[in-house]
N, C-alpha and C positions, 0 to 999 in steps of 0.2 A: 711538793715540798717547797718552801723558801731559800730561792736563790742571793744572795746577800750582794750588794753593788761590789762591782770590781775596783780595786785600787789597783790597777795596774802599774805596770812600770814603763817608761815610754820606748818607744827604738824598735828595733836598732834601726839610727840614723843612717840617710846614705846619702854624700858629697853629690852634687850636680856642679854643672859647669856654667850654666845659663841659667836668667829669669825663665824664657818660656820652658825650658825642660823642668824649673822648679813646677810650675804653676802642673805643667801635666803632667807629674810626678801625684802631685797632690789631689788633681784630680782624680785620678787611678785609684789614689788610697779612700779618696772621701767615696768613688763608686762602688767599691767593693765594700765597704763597711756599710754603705746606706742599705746596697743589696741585700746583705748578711742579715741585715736587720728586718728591713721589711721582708724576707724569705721568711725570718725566723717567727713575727708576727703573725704573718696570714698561715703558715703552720698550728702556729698557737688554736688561733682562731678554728682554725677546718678540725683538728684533729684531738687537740688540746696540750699538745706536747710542749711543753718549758723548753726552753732553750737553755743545754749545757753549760758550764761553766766558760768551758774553751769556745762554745759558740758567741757564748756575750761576749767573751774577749775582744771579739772582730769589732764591736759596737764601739768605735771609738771615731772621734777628730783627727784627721789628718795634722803635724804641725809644723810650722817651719822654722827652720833655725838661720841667722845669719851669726857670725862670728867679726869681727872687727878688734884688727892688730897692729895699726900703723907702725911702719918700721923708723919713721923719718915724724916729722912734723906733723899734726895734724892737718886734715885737709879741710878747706873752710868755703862754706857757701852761701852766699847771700837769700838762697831756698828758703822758703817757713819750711819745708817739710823735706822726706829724701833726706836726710842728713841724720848722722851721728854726733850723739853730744857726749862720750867718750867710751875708748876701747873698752870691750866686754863683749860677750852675747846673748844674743834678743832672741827670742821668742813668743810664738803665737798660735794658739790652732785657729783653722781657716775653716768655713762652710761655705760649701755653694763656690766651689774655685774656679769653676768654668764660667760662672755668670761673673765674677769680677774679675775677668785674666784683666782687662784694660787697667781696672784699677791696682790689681798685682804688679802688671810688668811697670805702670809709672813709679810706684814706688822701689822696684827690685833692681830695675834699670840704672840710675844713680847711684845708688847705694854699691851696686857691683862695679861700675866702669869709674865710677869719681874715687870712692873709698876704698875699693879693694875687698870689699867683703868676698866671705863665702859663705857658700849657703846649702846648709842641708834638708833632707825632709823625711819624715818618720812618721812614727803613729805614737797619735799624746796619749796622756791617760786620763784625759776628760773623754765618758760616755756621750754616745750622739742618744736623746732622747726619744722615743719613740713616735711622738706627738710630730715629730717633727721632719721626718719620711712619708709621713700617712699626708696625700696630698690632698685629700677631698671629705677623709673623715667617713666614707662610704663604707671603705672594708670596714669595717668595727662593728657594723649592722648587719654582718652578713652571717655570724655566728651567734653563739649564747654569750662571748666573751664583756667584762664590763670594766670602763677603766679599771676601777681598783684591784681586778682579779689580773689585770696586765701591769699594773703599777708592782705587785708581788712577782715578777721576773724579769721586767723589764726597766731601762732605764726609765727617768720621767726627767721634764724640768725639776731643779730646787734651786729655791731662790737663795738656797747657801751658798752657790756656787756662780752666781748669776749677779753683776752689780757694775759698778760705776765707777772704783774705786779706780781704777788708772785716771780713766776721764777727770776725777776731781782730786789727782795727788795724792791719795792716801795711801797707795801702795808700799809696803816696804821691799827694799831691795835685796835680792839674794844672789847667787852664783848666776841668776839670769836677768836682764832685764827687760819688760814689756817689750815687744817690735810695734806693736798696734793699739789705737786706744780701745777696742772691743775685740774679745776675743770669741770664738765660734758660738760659745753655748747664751752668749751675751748677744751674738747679730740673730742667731735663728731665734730668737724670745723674741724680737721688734720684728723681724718678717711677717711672722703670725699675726702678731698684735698689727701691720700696718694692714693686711687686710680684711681682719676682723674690722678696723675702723674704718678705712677708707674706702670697703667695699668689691675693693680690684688686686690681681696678681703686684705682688712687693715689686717684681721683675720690670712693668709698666710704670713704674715711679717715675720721672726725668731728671739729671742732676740740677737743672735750674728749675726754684719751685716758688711760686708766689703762694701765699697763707693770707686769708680773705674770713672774718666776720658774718657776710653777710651771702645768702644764696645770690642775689642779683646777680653778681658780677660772673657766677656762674654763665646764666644765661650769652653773658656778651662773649666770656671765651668759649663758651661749645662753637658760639657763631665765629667767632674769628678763627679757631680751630679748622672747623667745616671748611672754610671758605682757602683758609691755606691748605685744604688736603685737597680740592678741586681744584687752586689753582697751579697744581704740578711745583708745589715750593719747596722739594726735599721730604716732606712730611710721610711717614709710611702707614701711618695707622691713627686715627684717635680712639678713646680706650676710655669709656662711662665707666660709671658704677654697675657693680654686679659682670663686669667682664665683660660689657655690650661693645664688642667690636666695630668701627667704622672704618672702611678703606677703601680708595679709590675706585675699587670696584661697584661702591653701592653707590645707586645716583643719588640725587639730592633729595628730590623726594622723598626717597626712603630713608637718608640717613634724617631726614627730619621726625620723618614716624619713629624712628627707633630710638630717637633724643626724645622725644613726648612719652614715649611707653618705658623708661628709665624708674625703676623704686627707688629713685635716691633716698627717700625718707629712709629707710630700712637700714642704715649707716649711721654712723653718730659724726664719724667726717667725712665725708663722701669727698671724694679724690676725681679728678678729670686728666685726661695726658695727652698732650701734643705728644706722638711719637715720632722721630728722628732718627736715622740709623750714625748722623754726625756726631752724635754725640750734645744735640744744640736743641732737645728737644724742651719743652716747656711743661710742666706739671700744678694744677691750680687745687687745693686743697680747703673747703669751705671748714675750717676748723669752728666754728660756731661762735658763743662767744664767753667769754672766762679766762683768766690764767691757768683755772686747770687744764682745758684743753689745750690751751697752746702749747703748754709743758709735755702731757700726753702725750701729744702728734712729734712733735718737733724730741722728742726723747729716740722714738721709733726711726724718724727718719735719716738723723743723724748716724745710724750704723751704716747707711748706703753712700754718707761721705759724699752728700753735693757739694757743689761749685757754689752755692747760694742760696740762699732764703730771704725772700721779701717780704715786709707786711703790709697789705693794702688796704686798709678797710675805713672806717668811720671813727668820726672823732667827734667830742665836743671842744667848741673853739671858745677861748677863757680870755681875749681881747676883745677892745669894742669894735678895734677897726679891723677885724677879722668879718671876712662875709660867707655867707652861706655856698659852699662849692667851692669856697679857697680852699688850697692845699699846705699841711705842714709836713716838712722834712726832718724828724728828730735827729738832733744832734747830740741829745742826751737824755737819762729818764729820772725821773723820779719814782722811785721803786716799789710801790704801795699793793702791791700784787701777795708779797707774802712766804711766796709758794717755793721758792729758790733760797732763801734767806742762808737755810743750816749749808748748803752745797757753793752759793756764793755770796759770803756775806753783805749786808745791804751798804759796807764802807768800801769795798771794791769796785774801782770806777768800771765801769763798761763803755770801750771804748768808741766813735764812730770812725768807721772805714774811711778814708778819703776817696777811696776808688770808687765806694759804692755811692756815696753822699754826691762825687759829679753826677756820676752816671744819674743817679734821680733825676739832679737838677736839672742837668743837658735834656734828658726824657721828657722832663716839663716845661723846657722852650721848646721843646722839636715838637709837641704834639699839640700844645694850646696855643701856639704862635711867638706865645710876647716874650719880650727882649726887656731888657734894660729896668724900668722903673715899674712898667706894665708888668714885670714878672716878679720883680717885689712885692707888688701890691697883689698878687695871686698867692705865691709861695712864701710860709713862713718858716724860718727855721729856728728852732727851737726846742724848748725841753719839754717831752712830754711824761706826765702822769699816767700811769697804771696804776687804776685802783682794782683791790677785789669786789669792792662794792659798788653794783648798777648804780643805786642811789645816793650815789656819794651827797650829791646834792643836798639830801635830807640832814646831812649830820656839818652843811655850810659852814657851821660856827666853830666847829672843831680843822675841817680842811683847808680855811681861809688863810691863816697863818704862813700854811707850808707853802701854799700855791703860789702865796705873795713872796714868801724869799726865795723859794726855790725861780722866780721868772718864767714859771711853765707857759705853756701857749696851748696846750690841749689836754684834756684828759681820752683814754680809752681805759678795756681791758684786758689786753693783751702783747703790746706792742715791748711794752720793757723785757716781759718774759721770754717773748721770742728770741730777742738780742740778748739776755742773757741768756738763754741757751745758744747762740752761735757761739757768744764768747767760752762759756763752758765746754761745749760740743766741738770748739774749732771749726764751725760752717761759718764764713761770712756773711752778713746781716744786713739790714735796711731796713729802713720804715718809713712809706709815705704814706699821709693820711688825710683825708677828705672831710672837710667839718661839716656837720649834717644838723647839728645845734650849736646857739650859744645860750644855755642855760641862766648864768648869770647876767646876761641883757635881755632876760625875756622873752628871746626866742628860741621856743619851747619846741620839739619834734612832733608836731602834729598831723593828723592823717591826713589832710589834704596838702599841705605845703612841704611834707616828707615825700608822698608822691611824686607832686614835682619834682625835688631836687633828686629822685632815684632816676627820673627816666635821661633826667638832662644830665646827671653827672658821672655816673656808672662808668659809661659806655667809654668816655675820653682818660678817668682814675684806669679802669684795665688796661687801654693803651700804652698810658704813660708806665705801667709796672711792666709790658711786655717789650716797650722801647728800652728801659732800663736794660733787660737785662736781654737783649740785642746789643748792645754799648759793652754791658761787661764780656760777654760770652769773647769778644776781640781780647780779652787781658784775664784770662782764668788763670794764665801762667804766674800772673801779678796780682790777681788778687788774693791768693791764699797771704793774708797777711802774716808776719812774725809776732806782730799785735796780740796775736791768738795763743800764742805758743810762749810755753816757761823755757826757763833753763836746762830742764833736764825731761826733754819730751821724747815720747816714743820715736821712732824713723819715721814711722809710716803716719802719712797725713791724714 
C-alpha cells in the first residue's frame, strides 16, 4: 500500500550545556535516523517490506535550536558572522554534524560565551531522503527494487522544500528565525550534486578554492601539489578526480602514473585537492567555461562555507596598452552574464574585498618580481565584463557603447558570476585574469601564438592564485567581510 509523507511534529527538544555536547547530540540523532533509514531500504530491497509508519518517523533531520534573551543591552560585535541581530529563536536542521563539528563549534562558540544563548537539539520534521544515505548507489542493484517503487515509501528530494530563499532574503519570519543560510535538506542536494560534477568525495573539497576556465592550469597544480606532498609541507593527501588517492606513501613515479591514468573527461568539473589536516588545504576546480557553470559549481559549494573563492583564468584585454600575459585584477564588473539577474539584480553593486584585492596584488609582486611602475605596466585593475556570449565580438556594434562608458579593461565569461555568487552566497571573492587576446587590436587567439602564451604563462597565473590565498589563509579571521551581510542575517556564517 501507499505510505503518504510524514508531516511530523518536531521534539521533544532537549537543553545542552555546551557547543561540543550540542554537535554530538546531533550527531547521535542524525546516526540513528540515517541507520533507521538505510536498515529500512535495504529491507525493502531484500524482502520487499514498506516501512511502517512509526518506522518512517525515525527518517528525520536532526535540529538545532538557539534561543537569544538578553537581559541588559544588546551585545555587539564587530564579527560579519557569530552574532545576533536581535532576541528570538533560530533554527536549523543539520546533515553530516560530524563532518562540520569545526564549522558547528565556530559558530556555536560565540554565540554561547559572548551572547548567552542556549541551545537545544531535537528531531525536525523535515524527512532525510533516501537518495542521500545510499553512499555508492550499489545497494539499489541488488534487488528487483526501482526508484519509483521506493519513491512510493520512502522519502525522496522535492524541490518544494529545497531552495535559496534564506540565501536571497525572501524568507518570511515567524515564531522562528533561520540560524543558517542552508538548512540540511538544502546542503545534502549540493553534496550529491558536487560529486556528480566535480568527480571526488564533497568531504575532499578544501575551504580555500581557486575556479579556473581552462584545464592547463590543472596540469601546473597536480605538479605543485605533488611536489608539496613529497616535500613533508603539512600536506596529507592529494585527491584527483574519480577519488584517485595520492599520498606520501606512493613515490613519484607512481603518483605520476596514476595523474596520467585519471578520466577527468568523465566530469563536467573535475575538482583537484591539496589536502591539509590545518585546515589550510587548497582545492582547484576547472569549472569550464560559461556563467552557467560557474553559477552551478559555485551554488554547490557554497553550502561547505569556504573561507574563499578565486578566479583565475583568461581574459580578453580591451586596451591597447595592455599585452599579451599582462594580468587584470577586477575591481568591478560589468554584468552581461544574465544568469543571476532575478536573485541579484543587475542595479546591485558588488562589491570588491579589500583584503582579497591586496592579497592579489602583493601575490603579483611576490611572484613576477616587479615593484613600482614595472608592476603597473603588468597589472591592470579594472572593470571587467561578463558576457554570455563567446562571440561577443560579432555583435561589436551593439557592445561598443557599453564597454566604452562602462571603462572596462577585459572581457571573460564567468568572473562577475563568480563574485556574484560570493556576494550572494557570503564566500569572499576575487578575480585575477590573464589576457590571452586583444580582440579589438588585432590580436586574435591563434594556434601557434596561444601555445606560446599557455606554456610561458600558466605556470606563474597558478602561482600568483596559490600565493594569494597563502596571504589570506593569515586573516580568515578578517576576511569574512560585513560587506557580505544585510541587517538581518542568520548567526551562522
Amino acid at each position: 500500500m501507499l505510505i503518504p509523507s510524514i508531516d511530523a511534529v518536531r521534539g521533544p527538544f532537549e537543553r545542552v550545556a555546551t557547543p561540543g555536547e550540542a554537535i554530538d547530540h546531533l550527531a547521535r540523532l542524525y546516526d540513528e535516523a540515517t541507520q533507521a533509514l538505510r536498515g529500512a531500504v535495504e529491507r525493502f530491497i531484500k524482502d520487499g517490506e514498506p516501512p511502517s509508519a512509526a518506522t518512517r518517523a525515525l527518517f528525520r533531520y536532526p535540529e538545532l535550536r538557539l534561543t537569544y534573551a538578553p537581559s541588559g543591552p544588546a551585545f555587539s560585535s564587530p564579527r560579519a558572522f557569530a552574532k545576533f541581530s536581535e532576541p528570538g529563536v533560530y533554527a536549523t536542521t543539520v546533515t553530516q554534524p560530524a563532518e562540520f563539528r569545526g564549522y558547528l563549534l565556530e559558530q556555536l562558540e560565540p554565540l554561547v560565551a559572548e551572547y548567552g544563548a542556549t541551545i537545544e537539539v531535537g528531531v525536525g520534521a523535515q524527512e532525510i531522503p533516501y537518495p542521500y544515505v545510499i553512499e555508492s548507489g550499489d545497494e539499489l542493484t541488488r534487488g528487483g527494487a526501482d526508484a519509483v517503487e521506493l519513491a512510493r515509501f520512502f522519502p525522496v528530494p522535492s524541490l518544494a522544500t529545497i531552495g535559496d530563499e534564506t540565501a536571497d532574503g525572501e524568507f518570511l519570519f515567524g515564531p522562528e528565525r533561520p540560524l543558517a543560510l542552508f538548512d540540511a535538506p538544502r546542503v545534502d542536494y549540493s553534496l550529491r550534486r558536487l560529486v556528480h560534477y566535480t568527480g571526488s568525495d564533497w568531504r575532499t573539497m578544501q575551504p580555500w578554492v581557486l575556479l579556473t576556465n581552462y584545464h592547463r592550469y590543472v596540469d601546473q597544480f597536480v605538479h605543485w601539489a605533488l611536489k608539496q606532498l613529497h616535500a613533508g609541507a603539512g600536506v596529507e593527501k592529494v585527491v584527483l578526480p574519480g577519488n584517485v588517492v595520492i599520498d606520501p606513501s606512493v613515490s613519484p613515479a607512481e603518483a605520476e602514473a596514476r595523474v596520467a591514468a585519471v578520466a577527468w573527461h568523465r566530469f563536467q568539473m573535475p575538482a583537484y585537492h591539496c589536502v591539509r589536516a590545518d585546515g589550510r588545504g587548497v582545492s582547484l576546480v576547472n569549472i569550464g567555461v560559461g556563467p552557467s557553470n560557474a553559477k552551478t559549481i559555485t551554488d554547490h559549494i557554497a553550502v561547505l562555507r569556504p573561507h574563499c573563492w578565486l578566479m583565475v583564468g583568461h581574459c580578453a584585454g580591451l586596451r591597447q596598452s595592455q599585452v599579451i600575459g599582462d594580468y587584470v585584477l577586477a575591481h568591478a564588473y560589468l554584468r552581461r552574464d544574465y544568469i543571476l539577474d532575478d536573485a541579484v539584480p543587475p542595479m546591485m553593486p558588488i562589491p570588491a574585498l579589500a583584503e582579497v584585492q591586496v592579497a592579489l596584488q602583493e601575490a603579483v609582486a611576490k611572484v613576477t618580481g616587479d615593484r613600482g611602475e614595472a608592476l603597473k605596466r603588468r597589472l591592470r585593475t579594472g572593470t571587467v565584463v561578463t558576457n554570455d556570449d563567446r562571440n561577443w565580438e560579432l555583435r561589436w556594434t551593439k557592445e561598443r557603447r557599453l564597454i566604452n562608458i562602462s571603462r572596462a579593461i577585459a572581457v571573460d565569461m564567468e568572473s562577475a558570476t563568480v563574485a556574484t555568487q560570493g556576494f550572494r552566497m557570503r564566500v569572499p571573492y576575487g578575480t585575477l585574469l590573464c589576457v590571452s587576446d586583444k580582440p579589438l587590436h588585432g590580436e586574435i587567439k591563434l594556434p601557434g601564438a596561444a601555445n606560446a602564451f599557455y606554456e610561458r604563462a600558466i605556470a606563474e597565473h597558478l602561482q600568483i592564485g596559490i600565493a594569494a590565498i597563502s596571504l589570506l589563509q593569515s586573516q580568515d579571521g578578517t576576511l569574512h567581510s560585513r560587506k557580505l551581510r544585510s541587517f538581518d542575517e542568520p548567526p551562522f556564517r
